[in-house]
C-alpha positions as CSV (number, residue, x, y, z in Angstrom):
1,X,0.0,0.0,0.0
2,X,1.5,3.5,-1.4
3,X,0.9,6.5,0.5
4,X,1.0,10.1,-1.6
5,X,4.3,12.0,-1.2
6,X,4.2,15.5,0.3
7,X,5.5,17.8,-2.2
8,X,6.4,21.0,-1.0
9,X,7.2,24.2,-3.4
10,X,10.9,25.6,-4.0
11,X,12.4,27.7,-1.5
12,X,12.7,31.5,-2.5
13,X,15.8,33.3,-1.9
14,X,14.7,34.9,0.9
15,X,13.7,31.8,2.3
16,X,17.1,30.1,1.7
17,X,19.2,33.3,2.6
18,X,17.1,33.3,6.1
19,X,17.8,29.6,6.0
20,X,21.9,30.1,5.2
21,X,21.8,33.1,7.9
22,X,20.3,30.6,11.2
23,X,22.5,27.8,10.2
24,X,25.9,30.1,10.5
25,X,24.6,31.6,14.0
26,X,23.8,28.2,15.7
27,X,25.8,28.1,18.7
28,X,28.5,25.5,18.4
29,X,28.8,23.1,21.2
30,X,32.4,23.2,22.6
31,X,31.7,21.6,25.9
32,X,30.6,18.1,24.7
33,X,34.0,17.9,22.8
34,X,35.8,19.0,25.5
35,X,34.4,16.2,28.1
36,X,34.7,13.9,25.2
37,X,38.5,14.6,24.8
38,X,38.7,14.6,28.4
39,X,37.3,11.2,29.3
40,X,39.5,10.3,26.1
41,X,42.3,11.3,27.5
42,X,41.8,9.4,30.9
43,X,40.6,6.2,29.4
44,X,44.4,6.1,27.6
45,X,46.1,6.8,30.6
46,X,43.9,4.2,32.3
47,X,44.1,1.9,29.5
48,X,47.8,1.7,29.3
49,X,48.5,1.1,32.9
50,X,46.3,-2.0,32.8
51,X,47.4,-3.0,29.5
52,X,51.2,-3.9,31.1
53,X,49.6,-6.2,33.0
54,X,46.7,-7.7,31.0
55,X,46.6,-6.4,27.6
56,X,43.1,-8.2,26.6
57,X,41.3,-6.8,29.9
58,X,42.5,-3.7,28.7
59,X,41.5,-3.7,25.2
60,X,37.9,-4.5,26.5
61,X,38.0,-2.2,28.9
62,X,39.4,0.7,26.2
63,X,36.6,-0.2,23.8
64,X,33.9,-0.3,26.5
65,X,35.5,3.1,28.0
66,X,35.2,5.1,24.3
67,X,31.4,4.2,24.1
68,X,31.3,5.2,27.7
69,X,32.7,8.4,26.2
70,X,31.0,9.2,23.2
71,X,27.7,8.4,25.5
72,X,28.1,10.8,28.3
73,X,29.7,13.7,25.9
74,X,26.5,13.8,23.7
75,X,24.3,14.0,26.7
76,X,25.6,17.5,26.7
77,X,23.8,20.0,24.7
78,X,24.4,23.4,24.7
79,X,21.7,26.2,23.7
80,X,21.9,29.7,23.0
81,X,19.6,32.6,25.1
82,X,17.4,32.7,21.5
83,X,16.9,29.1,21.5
84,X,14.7,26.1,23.1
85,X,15.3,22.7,22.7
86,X,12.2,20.5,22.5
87,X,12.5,17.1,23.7
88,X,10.9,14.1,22.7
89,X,11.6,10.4,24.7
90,X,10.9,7.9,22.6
91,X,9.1,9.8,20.2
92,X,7.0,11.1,22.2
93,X,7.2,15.2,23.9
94,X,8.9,15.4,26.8
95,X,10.2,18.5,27.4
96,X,11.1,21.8,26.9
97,X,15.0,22.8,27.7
98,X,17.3,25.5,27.1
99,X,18.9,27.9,27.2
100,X,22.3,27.5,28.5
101,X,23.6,23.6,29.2
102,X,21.7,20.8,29.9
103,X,21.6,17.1,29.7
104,X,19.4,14.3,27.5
105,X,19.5,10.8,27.7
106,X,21.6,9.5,25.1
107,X,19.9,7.4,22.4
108,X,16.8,7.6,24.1
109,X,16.2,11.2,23.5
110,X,15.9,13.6,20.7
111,X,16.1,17.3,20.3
112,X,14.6,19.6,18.0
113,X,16.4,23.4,18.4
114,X,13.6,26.3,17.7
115,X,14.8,29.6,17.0
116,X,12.0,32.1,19.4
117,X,13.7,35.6,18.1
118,X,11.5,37.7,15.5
119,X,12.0,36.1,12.3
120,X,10.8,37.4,8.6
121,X,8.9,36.1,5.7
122,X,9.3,37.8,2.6
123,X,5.5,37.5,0.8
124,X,6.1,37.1,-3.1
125,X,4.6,39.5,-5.9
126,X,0.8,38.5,-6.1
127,X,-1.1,39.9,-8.6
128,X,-4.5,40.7,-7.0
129,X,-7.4,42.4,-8.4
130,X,-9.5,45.1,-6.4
131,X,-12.7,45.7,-5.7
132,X,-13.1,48.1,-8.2
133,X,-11.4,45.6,-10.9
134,X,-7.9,47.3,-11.3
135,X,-5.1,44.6,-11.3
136,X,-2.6,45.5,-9.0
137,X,1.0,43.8,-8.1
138,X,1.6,43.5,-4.5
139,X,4.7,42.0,-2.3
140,X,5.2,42.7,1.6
141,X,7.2,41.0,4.6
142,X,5.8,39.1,7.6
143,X,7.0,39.2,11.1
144,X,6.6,36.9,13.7
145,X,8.0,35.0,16.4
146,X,7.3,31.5,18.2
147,X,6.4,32.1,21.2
148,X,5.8,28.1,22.2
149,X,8.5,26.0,20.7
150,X,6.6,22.3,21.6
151,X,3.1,24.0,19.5
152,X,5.1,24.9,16.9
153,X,7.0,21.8,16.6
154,X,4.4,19.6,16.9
155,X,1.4,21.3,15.2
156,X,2.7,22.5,12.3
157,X,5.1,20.7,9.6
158,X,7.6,23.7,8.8
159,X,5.8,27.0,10.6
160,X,8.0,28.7,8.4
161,X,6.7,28.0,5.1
162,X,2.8,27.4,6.3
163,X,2.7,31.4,7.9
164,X,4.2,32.3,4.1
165,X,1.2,30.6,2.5
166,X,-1.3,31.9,5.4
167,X,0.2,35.5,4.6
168,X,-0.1,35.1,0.7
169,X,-3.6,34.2,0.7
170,X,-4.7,36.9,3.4
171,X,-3.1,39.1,1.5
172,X,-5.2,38.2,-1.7
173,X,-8.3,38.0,0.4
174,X,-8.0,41.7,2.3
175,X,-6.7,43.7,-0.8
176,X,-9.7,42.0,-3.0
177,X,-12.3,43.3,-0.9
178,X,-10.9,46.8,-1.2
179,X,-10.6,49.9,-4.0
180,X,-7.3,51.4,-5.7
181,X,-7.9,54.1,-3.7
182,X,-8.3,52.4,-0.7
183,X,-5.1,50.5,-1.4
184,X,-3.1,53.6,-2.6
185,X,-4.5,55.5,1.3
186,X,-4.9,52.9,4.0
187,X,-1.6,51.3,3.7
188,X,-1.5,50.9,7.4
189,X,-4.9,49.8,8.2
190,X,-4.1,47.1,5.4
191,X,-1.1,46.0,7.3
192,X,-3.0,45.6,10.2
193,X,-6.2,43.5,8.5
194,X,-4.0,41.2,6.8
195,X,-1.7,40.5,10.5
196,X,-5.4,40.1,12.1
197,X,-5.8,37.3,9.6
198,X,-2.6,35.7,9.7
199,X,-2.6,35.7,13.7
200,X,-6.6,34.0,13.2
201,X,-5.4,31.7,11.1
202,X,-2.3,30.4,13.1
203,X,-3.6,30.2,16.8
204,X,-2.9,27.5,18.5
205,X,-0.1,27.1,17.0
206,X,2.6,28.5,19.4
207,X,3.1,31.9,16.9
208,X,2.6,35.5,17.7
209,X,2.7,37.8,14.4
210,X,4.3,40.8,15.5
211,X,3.9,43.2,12.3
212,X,3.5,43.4,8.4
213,X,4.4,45.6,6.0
214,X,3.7,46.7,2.7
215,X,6.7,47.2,0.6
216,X,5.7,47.8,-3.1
217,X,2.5,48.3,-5.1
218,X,2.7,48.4,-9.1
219,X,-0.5,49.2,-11.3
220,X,-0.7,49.0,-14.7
221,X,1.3,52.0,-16.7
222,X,-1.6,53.5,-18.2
223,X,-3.5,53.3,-15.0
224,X,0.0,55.7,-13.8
225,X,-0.5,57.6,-16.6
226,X,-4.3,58.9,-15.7
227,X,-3.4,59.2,-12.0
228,X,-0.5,61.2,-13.1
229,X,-3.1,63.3,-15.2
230,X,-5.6,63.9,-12.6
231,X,-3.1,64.8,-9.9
232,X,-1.9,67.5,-12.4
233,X,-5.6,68.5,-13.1
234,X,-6.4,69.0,-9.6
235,X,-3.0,70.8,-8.8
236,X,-4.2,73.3,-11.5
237,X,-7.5,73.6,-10.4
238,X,-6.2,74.5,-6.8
239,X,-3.7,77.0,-8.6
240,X,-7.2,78.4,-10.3
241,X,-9.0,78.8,-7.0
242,X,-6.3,80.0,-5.1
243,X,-5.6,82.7,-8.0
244,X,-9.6,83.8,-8.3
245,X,-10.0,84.0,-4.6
246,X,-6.3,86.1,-4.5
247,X,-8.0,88.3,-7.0
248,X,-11.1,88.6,-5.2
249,X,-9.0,89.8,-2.0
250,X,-7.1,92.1,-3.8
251,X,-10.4,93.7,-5.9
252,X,-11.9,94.0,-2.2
253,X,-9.1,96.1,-0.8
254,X,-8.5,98.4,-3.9
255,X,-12.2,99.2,-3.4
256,X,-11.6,100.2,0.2
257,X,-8.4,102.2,-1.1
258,X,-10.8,104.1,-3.7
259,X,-13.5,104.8,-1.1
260,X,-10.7,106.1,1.3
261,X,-9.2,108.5,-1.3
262,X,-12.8,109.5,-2.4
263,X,-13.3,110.8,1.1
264,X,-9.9,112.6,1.2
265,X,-9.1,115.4,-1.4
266,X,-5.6,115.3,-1.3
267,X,-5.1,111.7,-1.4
268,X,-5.1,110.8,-4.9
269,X,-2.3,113.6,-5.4
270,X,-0.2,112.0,-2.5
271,X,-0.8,108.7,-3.9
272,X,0.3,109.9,-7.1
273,X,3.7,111.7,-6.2
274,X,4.7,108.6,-4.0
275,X,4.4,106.9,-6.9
276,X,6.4,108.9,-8.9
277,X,9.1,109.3,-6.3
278,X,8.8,105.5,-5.8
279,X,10.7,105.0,-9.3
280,X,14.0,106.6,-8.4
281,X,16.0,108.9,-9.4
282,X,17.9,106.9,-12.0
283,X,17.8,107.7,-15.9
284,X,17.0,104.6,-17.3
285,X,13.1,105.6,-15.9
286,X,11.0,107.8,-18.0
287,X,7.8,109.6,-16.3
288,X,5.2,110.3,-18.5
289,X,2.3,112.3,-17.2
290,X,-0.8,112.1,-19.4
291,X,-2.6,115.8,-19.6
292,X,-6.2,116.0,-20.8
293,X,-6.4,118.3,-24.1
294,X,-9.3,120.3,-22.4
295,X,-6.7,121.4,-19.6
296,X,-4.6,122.3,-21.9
297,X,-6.5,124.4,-24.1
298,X,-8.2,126.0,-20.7
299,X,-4.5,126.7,-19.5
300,X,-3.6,128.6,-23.0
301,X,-6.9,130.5,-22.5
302,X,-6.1,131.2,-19.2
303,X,-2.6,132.5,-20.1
304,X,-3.7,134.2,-23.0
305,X,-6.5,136.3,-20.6
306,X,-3.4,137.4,-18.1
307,X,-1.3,138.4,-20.7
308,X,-3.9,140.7,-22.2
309,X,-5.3,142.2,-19.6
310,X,-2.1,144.8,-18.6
311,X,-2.3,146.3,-22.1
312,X,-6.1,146.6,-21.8
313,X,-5.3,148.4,-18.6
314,X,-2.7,150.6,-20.2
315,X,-4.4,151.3,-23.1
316,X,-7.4,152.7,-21.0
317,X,-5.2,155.0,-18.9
318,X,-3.8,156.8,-22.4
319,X,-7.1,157.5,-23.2
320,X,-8.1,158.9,-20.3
């Protein structure tokens, strides 16, 4: 009787970079080889003072003394402060150890290290479409940490790779039932629905998600291209408002400035000479002063009535 074979999708990168990263950081366990070498060293020393006597009760003794060795020096495991060891007798959970040094039972025992620091799962490009059926490209990283080593051990086949799946298909589920403009403003609130999901979807697992993030959205290029044209549209139509209302301001105060000057004789003729001084001395500025043609002519009659009225006077006193 055949059973199916569990076939599990390639690695990404990510995962194998995270993978490369945890496998140079174990802690290397120097004490274990140090007893072994130890006892080693005795069991000679012991060896070869028997063996001048009896060399076969020595040999046996030697042979049983190196398993004796190899036994008690793998009892020894070591485990780092980010690591717990989870121990199962016989196949069957024991308990959990670590960290620091402590002992198993040699053949009888078997440990299985789990790493409890915050750990990140890079979520893939998905191609999701929205509410409002615009395709959009999506990617994002999950963190999380185990927070029960035995759960997550004996739960779950390889946490690592089920939270990546639970994360790909919250995120399709949450960003579905959502707009592009949704998307494109509630980045955060996102992050936060799709964490809710993940952490729903993994209890009782010995996991606690501690954050996602968003890291890319693309859109189509001639979905850019529109944006790009209403953003500019609606830049210029605050410009135009801003401009009219600027205009309106200014038409409101020059009509106060008329009515002031209206009420005040002199004030247009300040206003005008402070204008005229206002453009400097310098000869590059030419004042031109535009003169009505009825002044004009009034002035010349004006001039010409002064002028004549000394030789009316004198011609009146020689007749007289």
């Amino acid at each position: 009787m055949s059973f199916p074979t569990q076939v599990r999708p390639a690695a990404s990168p990510a995962y194998r970079l995270g993978r490369q990263f945890r496998e140079k950081t174990e802690m290397v366990n120097y004490i274990s080889g140090l007893v072994f070498v130890v006892l080693f060293v005795i069991g000679v020393v012991m060896t070869g003072a028997i063996g001048s006597a009896s060399p076969v009760v020595a040999a046996a003794i030697g042979i049983l003394w190196i398993f004796l060795d190899i036994v008690v020096s793998s009892a020894i495991r070591l485990a780092a402060q980010w690591e717990k060891a989870v121990v199962f007798r016989l196949g069957k959970y024991h308990t959990m150890k670590g960290p620091g040094l402590f002992m198993v039972v040699p053949l009888i025992d078997q440990i299985r290290m789990v790493d409890t620091r915050v750990l990140a799962v890079s979520i893939p490009k998905q191609q999701v479409i929205t509410r409002d059926n615009v395709p959009v490209t999506i990617d994002g990283v999950l963190f999380f940490r185990v927070q029960n080593a035995a759960e997550a051990i004996i739960m779950v086949q390889d946490y690592r790779y089920v939270v990546s799946q639970y994360a790909q298909t919250s995120l399709r589920d949450v960003i579905g039932q959502l707009t592009l403009d949704q998307l494109l403003t509630e980045r955060e609130q996102i992050a936060k629905s799709i964490e809710q999901h993940v952490e729903n979807d993994t209890k009782g697992w010995g996991l606690e998600v501690t954050g996602l993030r968003i890291q890319d959205i693309e859109m189509p290029e001639e979905l850019k291209k529109m944006m790009s044209r209403q953003a500019s549209a609606e830049r210029e139509k605050r410009a135009t408002i801003t401009k009219a209302e600027g205009d309106r301001e200014a038409a409101i105060n020059l009509a106060a400035a008329a009515k002031t000057m209206a009420e005040s004789p002199g004030a247009m003729q300040l206003r005008t000479l402070q204008t005229i001084d206002g453009l400097g001395p310098t000869s590059s500025n030419t004042v031109v002063l535009g003169v009505p043609l009825e002044l004009y002519e009034g002035l010349t009659a004006l001039r010409d009535t002064v002028v004549r009225q000394p030789a009316m006077a004198s011609a009146d006193g020689s007749r007289g």
